[in-house]
C-alpha positions, 0 to 999 in steps of 0.5 A: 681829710676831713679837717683839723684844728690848730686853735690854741689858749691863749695864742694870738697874732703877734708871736709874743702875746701870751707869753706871760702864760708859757706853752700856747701856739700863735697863729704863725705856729699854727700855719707852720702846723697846717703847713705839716698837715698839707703835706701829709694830706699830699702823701696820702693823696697826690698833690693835685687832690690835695690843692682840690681839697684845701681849695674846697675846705673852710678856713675859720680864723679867730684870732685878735682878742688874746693881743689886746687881753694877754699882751696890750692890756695885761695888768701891770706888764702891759702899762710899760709898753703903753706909754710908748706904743699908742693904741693906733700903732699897736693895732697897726702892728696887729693888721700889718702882721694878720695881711701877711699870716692871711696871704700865707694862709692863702698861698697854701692853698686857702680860698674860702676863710672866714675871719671873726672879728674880736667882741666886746672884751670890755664885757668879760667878767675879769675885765669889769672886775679888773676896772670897778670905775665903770660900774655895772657898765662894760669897760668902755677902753677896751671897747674902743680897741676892738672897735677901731681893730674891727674897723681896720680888720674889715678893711683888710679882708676887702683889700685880700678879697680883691687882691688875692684871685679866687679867695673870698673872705668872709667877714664875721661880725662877733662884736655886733653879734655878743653886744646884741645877746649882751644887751637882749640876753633874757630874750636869748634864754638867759638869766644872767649876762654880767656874772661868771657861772665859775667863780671865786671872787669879784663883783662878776666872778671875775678876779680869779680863774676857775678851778677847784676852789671855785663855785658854781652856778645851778644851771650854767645854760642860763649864763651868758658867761660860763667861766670869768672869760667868754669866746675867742680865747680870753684868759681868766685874772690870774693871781699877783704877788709883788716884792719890792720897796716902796714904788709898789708898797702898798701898805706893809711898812704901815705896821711896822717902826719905820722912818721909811713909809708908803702909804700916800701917793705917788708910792705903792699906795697907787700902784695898782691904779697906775698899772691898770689892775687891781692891788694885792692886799698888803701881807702884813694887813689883818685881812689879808687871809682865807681865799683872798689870798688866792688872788694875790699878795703884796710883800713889798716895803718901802725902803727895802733891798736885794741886801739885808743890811740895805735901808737899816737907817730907816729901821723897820722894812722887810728885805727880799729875803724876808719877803720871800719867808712871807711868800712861803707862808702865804704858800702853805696857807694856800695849800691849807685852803685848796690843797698841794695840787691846785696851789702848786698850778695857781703859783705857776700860772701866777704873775709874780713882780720884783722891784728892787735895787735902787735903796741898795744904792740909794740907802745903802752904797751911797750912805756916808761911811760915818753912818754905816761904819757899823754895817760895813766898815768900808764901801767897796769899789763900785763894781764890787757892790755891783757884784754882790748885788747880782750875786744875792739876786740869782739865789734870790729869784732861784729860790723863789723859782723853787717855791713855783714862780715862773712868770717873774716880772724884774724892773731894773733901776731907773735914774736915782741920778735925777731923783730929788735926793740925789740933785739936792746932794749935789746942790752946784748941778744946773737945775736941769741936771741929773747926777752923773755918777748914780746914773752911771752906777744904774746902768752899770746894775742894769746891763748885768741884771739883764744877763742874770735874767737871760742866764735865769731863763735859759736855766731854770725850765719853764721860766719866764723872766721879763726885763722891764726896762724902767731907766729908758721909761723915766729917762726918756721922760727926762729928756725928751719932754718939758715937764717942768721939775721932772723926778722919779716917783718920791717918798719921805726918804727922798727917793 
């Protein structure tokens, strides 16, 4: 009777937001929640005590920064749908689903609601670590989002009050509130407005989440940020590992014989800036060791595959299941650092990326038979191909789902049809044709990997696999706008 509270870590507007971190309760969960609690309150009490009570009661609201940091900004997941989804469209989905949570809210007997705004993100530890370019300054993108959301949410709370009778919306202005502590913070008590008081790594403590190898500030009080994130809900930086060839080889083939490197844009070597996050340092670097690992490693190398025999005409690479070898080392070097425990929950809260299957095709299936007769001593049928591929993949991800990963997200395999090698090849195309049959083959792999990651999903409890749709990307790209010698991302192999 005297109130409850539904607020969840992590939970945002938009009922997929959050995903990327398993169990949390968007603002729909939590209606369906209060829904329950209404009915209780009516069994305890008779109905028209209970719409009384909720027609008296205060309703907080504060929900929006999780949609923009844990869905529109995540690193890496996030950079796919920002290339189709523009800023405005994106806080129109925001307000458009909010307008109709709200009325639900006030349909259940709501009148009184305060709603805050979203702060300036752009300020949060892991945000300013995250983006290194801006300096001591916040993360002015970031920023701008919530400041035109905050705009549309302001009008919206106009547009209830005046058309839902009895309700008043209160407006709470958290932005203007956090920038003016942030910009008169010693005034406020405190001694510290840009650092995290929990903190691991990062200029401003940011780059990794709080937990036991952490280090503490004397007196968190006379910190603005207590932990690398500050109010409504942020989530700290989790740690990156990345498998794949060289679309995210960041440097691993650099120490190895290798025809096949990636050390020069636009390979792995970018990939970090391309998607909006910091890299994970390459496995095979010297640096690569103590608590820096904490935050992440990259595995990946150019020229490798799902299959083992994959790229051997390049020589040096590390194949998936190599990579994976590496990822069970740098495991127990963790559990050596922060012990079983606090290793076993980084990894199951750690994003985990796996790019892989365009060199099976293109530095395996469609190498001439004189070449690789030592290998494979005839190509198969292309289904056949297609079949081992996934077959290797499933105990590939399961195993790696073994060692702690839950959050994997699986690229498939754009348009090898369009890339230079494969154009160059097949030399009688118009000069704005891409190759039939390698496409073909693409989108043959690509609708089975898509049920392997549903078959994984619902197999594998407390997994969650994300298809990221790479060949739409590129080819939309490809079709859809006049850029003159359009091709995919190209390495010294052609690829």
């Amino acid at each position: 009777m005297q109130g409850v509270n539904y607020a969840s870590g992590g939970g945002g507007i938009l009922n997929h937001t959050g995903a990327i971190f398993g169990g949390r309760l968007n603002l729909d969960a939590q209606l369906d929640n209060f829904a329950n609690t209404k009915q209780d309150i009516i069994y305890s009490i008779g109905e028209e005590a209970a719409n009384e009570l909720l027609n008296k009661a205060l309703f907080t609201v504060n929900m929006g920064a999780n949609d923009f940091l844990d869905n529109y900004l995540t690193p890496v997941v996030s950079k796919l749908e920002q290339k189709l989804v523009s800023p405005d469209a994106f806080i129109g989905a925001m307000i458009s689903k909010y307008s109709i949570q709200l009325t639900r809210l006030y349909n259940m007997g709501a009148r009184k609601i305060v709603v805050a705004n979203v702060s300036p993100i752009g300020c949060i530890p892991f945000e300013r670590d995250a983006n290194p370019s801006a300096g001591d300054d916040c993360v002015e993108f970031p920023n701008q989002l919530a400041r035109s959301y905050n705009l549309r949410l302001k009008s919206l709370i106009t547009e209830l009050s005046n058309n839902l009778d009895g309700t008043k919306f209160v407006y709470a202005d958290a932005y203007n509130i956090v920038s003016e502590v942030l910009d008169n913070y010693q005034s406020y008590g405190f001694e510290n407005a840009n650092s995290a008081c929990c903190y691991v790594g990062g200029r401003f403590g940011g780059l990794i989440p709080c937990g036991p190898p952490s280090k503490y500030c004397s007196d968190r009080s006379k910190m603005l940020s207590n932990c690398n994130c500050i109010s409504n809900g942020q989530n700290p930086k989790i740690a990156t590992f990345v498998f794949g060839d060289s679309l995210v080889d960041v440097g691993n083939n650099n120490y190895l014989v290798s025809l096949s490197r990636a050390d020069y844009p636009p390979n792995g070597i970018d990939f970090a800036e391309e998607f909006g996050t910091i890299a994970s340092p390459p496995y095979l670097a010297p640096y690569a060791k103590g608590p820096l690992i904490l935050q992440g490693i990259n595995y990946a190398s150019a020229g490798s595959g799902i299959l083992n025999e994959t790229g051997q005409i390049y020589i040096g690479r590390i194949n998936f299941d190599a990579q994976l070898d590496n990822f069970a080392n740098t495991k127990n070097d963790m559990i050596s650092l922060i012990g079983a425990a606090a290793t076993d929950e980084l990894v199951n809260k750690a994003l985990f990326v796996v790019n892989f299957g365009s060199n099976d095709f293109i530095a395996n299936y469609f190498v001439p038979d004189y070449i690789k007769e030592f290998w494979q001593p005839k190509t198969p049928p292309p289904q056949d191909f297609i079949d081992s591929m996934i077959s290797k993949l499933r105990l590939q991800l399961t195993r790696l789902f073994n060692m702690g990963a839950r959050k994997i997200v699986v690229p498939n395999v754009g348009p090898i049809g369009c890339t230079p090698a494969e154009r160059e090849f097949n030399g009688k195309l118009k000069n704005s044709d891409c190759v039939a049959f390698p496409n073909q083959i693409a989108q043959s792999y690509n609708i089975q990997l898509k049920n392997l990651l549903t078959e994984l999903s619902n197999n594998l409890k407390g997994s969650i696999f994300l298809y990221a749709n790479a060949y739409r990307i590129f080819n939309d790209i490809v079709l859809k706008y006049q850029i003159q010698h359009v091709a995919l991302r190209v390495d010294v192999t052609g690829k």
